[in-house]
PDB file of N, CA, C and O in Angstrom:
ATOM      1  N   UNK A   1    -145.870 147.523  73.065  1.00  0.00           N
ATOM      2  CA  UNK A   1    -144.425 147.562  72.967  1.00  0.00           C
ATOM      3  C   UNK A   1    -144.034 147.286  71.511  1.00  0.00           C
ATOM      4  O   UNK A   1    -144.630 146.355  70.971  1.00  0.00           O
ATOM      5  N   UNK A   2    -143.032 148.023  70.724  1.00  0.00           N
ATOM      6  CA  UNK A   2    -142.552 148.363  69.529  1.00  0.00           C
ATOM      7  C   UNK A   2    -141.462 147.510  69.588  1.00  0.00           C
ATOM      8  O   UNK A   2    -140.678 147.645  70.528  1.00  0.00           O
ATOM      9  N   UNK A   3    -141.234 146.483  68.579  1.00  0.00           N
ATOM     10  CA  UNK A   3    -139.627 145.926  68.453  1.00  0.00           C
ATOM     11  C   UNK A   3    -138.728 146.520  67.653  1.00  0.00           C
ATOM     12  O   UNK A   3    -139.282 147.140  66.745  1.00  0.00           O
ATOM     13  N   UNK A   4    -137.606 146.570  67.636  1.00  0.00           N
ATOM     14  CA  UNK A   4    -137.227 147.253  66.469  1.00  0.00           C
ATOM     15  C   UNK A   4    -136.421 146.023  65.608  1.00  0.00           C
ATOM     16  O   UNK A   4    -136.265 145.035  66.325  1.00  0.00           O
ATOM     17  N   UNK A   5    -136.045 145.912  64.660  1.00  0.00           N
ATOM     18  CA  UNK A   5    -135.309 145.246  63.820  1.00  0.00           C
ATOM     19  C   UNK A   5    -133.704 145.572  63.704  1.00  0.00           C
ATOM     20  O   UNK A   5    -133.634 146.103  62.596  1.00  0.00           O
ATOM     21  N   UNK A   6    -132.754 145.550  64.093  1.00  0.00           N
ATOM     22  CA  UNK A   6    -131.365 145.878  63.628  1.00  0.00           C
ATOM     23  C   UNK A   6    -130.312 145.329  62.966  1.00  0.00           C
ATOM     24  O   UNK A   6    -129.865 144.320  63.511  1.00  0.00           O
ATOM     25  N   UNK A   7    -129.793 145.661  61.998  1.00  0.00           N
ATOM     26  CA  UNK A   7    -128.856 144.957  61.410  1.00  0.00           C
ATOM     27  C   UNK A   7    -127.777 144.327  62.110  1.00  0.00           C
ATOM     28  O   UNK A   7    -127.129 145.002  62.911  1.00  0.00           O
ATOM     29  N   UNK A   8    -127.473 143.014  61.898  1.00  0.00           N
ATOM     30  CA  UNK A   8    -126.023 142.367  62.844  1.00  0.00           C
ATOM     31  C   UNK A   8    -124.954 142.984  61.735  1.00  0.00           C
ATOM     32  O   UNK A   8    -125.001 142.697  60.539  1.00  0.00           O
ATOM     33  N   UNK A   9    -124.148 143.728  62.231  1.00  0.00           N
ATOM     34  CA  UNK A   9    -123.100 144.794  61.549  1.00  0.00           C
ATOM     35  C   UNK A   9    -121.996 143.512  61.664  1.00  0.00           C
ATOM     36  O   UNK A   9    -121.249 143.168  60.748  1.00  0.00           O
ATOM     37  N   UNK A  10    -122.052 143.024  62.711  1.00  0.00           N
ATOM     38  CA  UNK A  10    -120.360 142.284  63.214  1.00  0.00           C
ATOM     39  C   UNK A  10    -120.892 141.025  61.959  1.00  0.00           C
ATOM     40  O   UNK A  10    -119.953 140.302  61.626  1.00  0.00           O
ATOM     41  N   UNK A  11    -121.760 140.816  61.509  1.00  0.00           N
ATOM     42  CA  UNK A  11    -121.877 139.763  60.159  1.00  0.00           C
ATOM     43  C   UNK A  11    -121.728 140.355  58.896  1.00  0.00           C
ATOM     44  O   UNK A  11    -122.285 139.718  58.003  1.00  0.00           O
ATOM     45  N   UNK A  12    -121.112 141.442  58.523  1.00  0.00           N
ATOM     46  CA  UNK A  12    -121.177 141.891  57.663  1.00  0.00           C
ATOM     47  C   UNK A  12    -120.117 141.482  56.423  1.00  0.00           C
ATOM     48  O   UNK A  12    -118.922 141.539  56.712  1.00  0.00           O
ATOM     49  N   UNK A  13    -120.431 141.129  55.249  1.00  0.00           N
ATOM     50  CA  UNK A  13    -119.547 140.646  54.396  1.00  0.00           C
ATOM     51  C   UNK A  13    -118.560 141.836  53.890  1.00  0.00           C
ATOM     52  O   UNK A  13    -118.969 142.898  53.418  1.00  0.00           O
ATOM     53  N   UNK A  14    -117.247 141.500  54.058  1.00  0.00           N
ATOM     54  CA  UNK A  14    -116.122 142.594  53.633  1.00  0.00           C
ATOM     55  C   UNK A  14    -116.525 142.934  52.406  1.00  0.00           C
ATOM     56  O   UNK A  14    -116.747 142.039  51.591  1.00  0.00           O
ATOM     57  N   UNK A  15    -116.747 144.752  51.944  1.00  0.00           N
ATOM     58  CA  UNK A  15    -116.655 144.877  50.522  1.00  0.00           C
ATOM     59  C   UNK A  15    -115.546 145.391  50.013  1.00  0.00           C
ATOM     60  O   UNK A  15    -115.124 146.298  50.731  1.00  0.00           O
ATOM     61  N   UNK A  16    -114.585 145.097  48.628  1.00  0.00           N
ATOM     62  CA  UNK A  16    -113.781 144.524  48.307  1.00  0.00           C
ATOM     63  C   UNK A  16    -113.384 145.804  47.575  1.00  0.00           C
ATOM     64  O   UNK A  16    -114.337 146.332  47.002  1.00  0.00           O
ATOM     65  N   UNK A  17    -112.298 146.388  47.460  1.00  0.00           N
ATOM     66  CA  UNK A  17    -111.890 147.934  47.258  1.00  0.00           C
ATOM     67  C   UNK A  17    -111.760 147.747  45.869  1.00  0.00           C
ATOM     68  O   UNK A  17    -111.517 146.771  45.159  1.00  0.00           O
ATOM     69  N   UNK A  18    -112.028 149.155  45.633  1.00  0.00           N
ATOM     70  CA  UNK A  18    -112.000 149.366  44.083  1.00  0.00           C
ATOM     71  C   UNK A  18    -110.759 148.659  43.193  1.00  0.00           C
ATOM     72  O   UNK A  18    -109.676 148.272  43.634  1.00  0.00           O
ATOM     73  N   UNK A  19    -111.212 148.613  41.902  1.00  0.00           N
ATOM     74  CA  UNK A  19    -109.683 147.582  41.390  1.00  0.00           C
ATOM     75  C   UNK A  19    -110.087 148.244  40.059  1.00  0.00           C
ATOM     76  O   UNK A  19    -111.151 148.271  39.440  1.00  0.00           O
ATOM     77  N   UNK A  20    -108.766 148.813  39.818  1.00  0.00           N
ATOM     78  CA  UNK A  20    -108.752 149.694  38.848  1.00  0.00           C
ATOM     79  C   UNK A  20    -107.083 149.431  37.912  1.00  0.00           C
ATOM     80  O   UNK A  20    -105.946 149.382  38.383  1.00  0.00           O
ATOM     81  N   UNK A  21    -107.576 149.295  36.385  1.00  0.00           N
ATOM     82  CA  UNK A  21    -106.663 148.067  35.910  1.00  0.00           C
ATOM     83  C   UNK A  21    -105.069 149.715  35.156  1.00  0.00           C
ATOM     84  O   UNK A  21    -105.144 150.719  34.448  1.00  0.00           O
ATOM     85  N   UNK A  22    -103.885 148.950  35.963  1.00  0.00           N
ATOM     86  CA  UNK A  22    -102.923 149.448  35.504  1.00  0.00           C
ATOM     87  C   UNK A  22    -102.897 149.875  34.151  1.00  0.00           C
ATOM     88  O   UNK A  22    -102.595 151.066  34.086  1.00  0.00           O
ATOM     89  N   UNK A  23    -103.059 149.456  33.273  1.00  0.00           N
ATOM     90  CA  UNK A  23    -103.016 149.426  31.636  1.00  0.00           C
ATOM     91  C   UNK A  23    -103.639 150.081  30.950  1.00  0.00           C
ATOM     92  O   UNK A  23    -103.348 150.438  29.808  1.00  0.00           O
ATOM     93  N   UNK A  24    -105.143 150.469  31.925  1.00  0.00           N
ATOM     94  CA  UNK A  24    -105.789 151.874  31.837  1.00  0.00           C
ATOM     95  C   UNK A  24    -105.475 152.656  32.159  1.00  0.00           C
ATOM     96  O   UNK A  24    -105.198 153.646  31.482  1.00  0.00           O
ATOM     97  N   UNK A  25    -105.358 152.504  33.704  1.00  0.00           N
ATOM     98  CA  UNK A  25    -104.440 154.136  34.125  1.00  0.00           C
ATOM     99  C   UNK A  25    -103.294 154.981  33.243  1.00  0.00           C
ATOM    100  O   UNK A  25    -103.211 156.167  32.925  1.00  0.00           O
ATOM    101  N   UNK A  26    -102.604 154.021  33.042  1.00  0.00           N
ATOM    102  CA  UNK A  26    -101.367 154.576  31.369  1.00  0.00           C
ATOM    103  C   UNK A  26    -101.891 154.462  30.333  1.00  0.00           C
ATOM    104  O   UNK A  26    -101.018 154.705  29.499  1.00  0.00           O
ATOM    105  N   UNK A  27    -102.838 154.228  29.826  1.00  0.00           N
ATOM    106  CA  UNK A  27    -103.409 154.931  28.338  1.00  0.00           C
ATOM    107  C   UNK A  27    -102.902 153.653  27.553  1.00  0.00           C
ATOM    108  O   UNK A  27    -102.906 153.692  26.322  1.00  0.00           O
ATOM    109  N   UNK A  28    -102.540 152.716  28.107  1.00  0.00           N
ATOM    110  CA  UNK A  28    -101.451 151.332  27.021  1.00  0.00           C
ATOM    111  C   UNK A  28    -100.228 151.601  27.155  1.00  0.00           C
ATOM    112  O   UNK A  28     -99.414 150.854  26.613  1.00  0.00           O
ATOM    113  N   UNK A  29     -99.634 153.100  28.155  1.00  0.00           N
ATOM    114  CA  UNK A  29     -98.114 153.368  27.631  1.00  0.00           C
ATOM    115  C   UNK A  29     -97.660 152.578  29.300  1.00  0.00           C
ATOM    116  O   UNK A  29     -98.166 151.606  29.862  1.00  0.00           O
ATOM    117  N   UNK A  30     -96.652 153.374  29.670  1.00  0.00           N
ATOM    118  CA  UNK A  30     -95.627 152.704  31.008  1.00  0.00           C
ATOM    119  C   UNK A  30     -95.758 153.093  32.206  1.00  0.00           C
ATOM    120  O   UNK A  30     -95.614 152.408  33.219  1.00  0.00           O
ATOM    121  N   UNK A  31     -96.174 154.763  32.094  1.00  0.00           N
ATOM    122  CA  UNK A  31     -96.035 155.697  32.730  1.00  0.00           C
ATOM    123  C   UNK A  31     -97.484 156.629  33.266  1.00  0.00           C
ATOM    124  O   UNK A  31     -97.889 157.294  32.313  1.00  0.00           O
ATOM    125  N   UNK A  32     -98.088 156.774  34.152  1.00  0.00           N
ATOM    126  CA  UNK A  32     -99.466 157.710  34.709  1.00  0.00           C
ATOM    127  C   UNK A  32     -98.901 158.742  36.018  1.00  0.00           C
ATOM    128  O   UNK A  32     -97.945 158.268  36.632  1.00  0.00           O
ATOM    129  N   UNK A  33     -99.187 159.512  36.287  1.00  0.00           N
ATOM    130  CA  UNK A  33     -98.835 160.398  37.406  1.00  0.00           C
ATOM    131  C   UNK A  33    -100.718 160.189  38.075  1.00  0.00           C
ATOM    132  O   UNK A  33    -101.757 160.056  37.427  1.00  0.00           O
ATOM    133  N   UNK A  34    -100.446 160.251  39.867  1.00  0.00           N
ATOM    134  CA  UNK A  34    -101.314 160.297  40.645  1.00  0.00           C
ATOM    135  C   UNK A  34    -101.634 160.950  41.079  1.00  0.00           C
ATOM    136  O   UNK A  34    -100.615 161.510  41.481  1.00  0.00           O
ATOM    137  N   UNK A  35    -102.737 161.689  41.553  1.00  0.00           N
ATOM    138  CA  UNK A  35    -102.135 163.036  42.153  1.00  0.00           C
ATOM    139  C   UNK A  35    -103.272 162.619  43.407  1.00  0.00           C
ATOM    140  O   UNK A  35    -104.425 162.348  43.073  1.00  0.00           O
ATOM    141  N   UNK A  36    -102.755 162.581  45.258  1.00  0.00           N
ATOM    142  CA  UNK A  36    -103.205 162.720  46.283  1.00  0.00           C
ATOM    143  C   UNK A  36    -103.420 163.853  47.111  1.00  0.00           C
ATOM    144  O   UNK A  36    -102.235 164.167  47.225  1.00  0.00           O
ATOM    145  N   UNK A  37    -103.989 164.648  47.731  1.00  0.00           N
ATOM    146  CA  UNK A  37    -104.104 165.357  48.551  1.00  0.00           C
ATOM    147  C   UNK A  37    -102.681 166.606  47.788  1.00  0.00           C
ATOM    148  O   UNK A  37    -101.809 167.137  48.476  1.00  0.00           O
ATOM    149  N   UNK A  38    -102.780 166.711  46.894  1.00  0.00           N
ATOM    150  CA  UNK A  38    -102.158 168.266  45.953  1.00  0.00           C
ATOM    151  C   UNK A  38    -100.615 167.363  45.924  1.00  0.00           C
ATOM    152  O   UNK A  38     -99.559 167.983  45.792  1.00  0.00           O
ATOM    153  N   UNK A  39    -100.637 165.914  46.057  1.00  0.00           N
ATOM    154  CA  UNK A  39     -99.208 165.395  45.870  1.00  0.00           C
ATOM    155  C   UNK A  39     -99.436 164.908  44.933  1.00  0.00           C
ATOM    156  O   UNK A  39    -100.519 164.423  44.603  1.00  0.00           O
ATOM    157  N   UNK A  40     -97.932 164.966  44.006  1.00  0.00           N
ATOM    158  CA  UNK A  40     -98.149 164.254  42.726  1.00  0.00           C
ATOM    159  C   UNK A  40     -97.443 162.738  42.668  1.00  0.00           C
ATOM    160  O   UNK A  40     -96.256 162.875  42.964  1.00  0.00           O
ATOM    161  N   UNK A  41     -97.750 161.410  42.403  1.00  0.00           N
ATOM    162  CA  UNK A  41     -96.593 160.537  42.505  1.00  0.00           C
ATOM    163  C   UNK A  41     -97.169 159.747  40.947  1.00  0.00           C
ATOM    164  O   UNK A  41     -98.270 159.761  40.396  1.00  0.00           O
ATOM    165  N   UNK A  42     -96.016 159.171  40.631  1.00  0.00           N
ATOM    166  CA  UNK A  42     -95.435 158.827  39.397  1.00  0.00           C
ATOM    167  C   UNK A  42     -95.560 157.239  39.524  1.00  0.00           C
ATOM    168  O   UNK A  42     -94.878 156.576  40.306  1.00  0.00           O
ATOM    169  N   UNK A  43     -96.614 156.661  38.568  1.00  0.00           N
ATOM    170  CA  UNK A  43     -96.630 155.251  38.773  1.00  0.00           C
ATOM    171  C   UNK A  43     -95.836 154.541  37.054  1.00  0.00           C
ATOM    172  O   UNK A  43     -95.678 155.238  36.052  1.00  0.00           O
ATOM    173  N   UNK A  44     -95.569 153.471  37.132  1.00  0.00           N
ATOM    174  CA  UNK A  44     -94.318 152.951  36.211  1.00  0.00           C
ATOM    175  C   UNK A  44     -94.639 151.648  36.211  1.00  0.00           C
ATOM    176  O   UNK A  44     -94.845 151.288  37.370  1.00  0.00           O
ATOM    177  N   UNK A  45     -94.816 150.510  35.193  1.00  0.00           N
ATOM    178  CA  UNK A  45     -94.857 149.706  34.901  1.00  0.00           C
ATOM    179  C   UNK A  45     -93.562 149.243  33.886  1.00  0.00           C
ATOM    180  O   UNK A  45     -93.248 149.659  32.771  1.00  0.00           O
ATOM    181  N   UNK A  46     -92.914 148.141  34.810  1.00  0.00           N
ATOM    182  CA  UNK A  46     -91.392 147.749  34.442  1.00  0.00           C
ATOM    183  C   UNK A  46     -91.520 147.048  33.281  1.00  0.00           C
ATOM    184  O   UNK A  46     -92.561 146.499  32.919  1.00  0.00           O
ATOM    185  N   UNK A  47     -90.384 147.053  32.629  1.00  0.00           N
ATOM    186  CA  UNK A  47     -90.465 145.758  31.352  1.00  0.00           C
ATOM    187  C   UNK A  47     -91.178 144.331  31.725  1.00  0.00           C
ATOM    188  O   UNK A  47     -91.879 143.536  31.099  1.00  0.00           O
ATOM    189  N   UNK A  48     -90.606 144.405  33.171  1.00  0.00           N
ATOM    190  CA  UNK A  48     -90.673 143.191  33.647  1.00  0.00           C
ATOM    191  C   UNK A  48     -92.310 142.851  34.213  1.00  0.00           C
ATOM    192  O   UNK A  48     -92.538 141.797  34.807  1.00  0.00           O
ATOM    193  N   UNK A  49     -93.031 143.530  34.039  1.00  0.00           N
ATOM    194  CA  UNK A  49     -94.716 143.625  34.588  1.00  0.00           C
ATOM    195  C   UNK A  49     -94.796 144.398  35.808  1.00  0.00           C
ATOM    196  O   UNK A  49     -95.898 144.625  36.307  1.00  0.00           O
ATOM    197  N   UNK A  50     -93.859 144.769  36.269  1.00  0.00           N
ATOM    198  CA  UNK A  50     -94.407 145.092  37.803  1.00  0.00           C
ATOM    199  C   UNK A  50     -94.692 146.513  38.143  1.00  0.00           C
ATOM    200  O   UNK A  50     -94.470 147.296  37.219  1.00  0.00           O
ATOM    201  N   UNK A  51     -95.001 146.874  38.918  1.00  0.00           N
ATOM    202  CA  UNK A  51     -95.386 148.906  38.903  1.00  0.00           C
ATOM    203  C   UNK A  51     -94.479 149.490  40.339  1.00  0.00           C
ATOM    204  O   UNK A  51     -94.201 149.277  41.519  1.00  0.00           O
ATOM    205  N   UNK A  52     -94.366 150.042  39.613  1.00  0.00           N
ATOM    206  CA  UNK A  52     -93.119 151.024  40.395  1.00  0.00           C
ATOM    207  C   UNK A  52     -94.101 152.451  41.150  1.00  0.00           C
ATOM    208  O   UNK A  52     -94.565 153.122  40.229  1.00  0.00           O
ATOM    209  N   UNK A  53     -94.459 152.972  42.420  1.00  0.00           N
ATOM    210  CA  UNK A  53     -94.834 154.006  42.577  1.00  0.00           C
ATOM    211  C   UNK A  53     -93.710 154.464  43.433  1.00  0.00           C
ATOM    212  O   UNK A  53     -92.994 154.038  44.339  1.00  0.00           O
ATOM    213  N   UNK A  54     -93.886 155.503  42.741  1.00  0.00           N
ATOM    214  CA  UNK A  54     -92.663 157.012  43.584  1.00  0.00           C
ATOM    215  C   UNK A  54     -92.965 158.348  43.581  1.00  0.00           C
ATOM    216  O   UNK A  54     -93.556 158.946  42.681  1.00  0.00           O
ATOM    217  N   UNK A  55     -92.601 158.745  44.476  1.00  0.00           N
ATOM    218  CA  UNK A  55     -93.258 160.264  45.013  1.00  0.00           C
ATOM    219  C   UNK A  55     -92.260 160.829  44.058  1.00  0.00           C
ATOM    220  O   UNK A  55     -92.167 162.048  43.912  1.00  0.00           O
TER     221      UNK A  55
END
């Protein structure tokens, strides 16, 4: 008789989604366009620090 070995999946440590830094995406400027599934949306970083996305 053969055992098999299986991974416990339900223990699996969450891996942690890509993080990709605003300040790159705009080149240093305010402004990057996104483009999803042939949609384009317009991301914006306020005076105030914060990012604005809009279709």
């Amino acid at each position: 008789m053969t055992l098999f070995s299986h991974p416990d999946l339900t223990r699996a440590e969450p891996v942690a989604p890509p993080r990709h830094s605003a300040r790159a995406l705009t080149q240093g400027g305010t402004q990057a366009q996104i483009e999803l599934d042939g949609k384009i949306y317009d991301l914006r970083i306020t005076r105030a620090g914060k990012l604005i996305l809009t279709k």
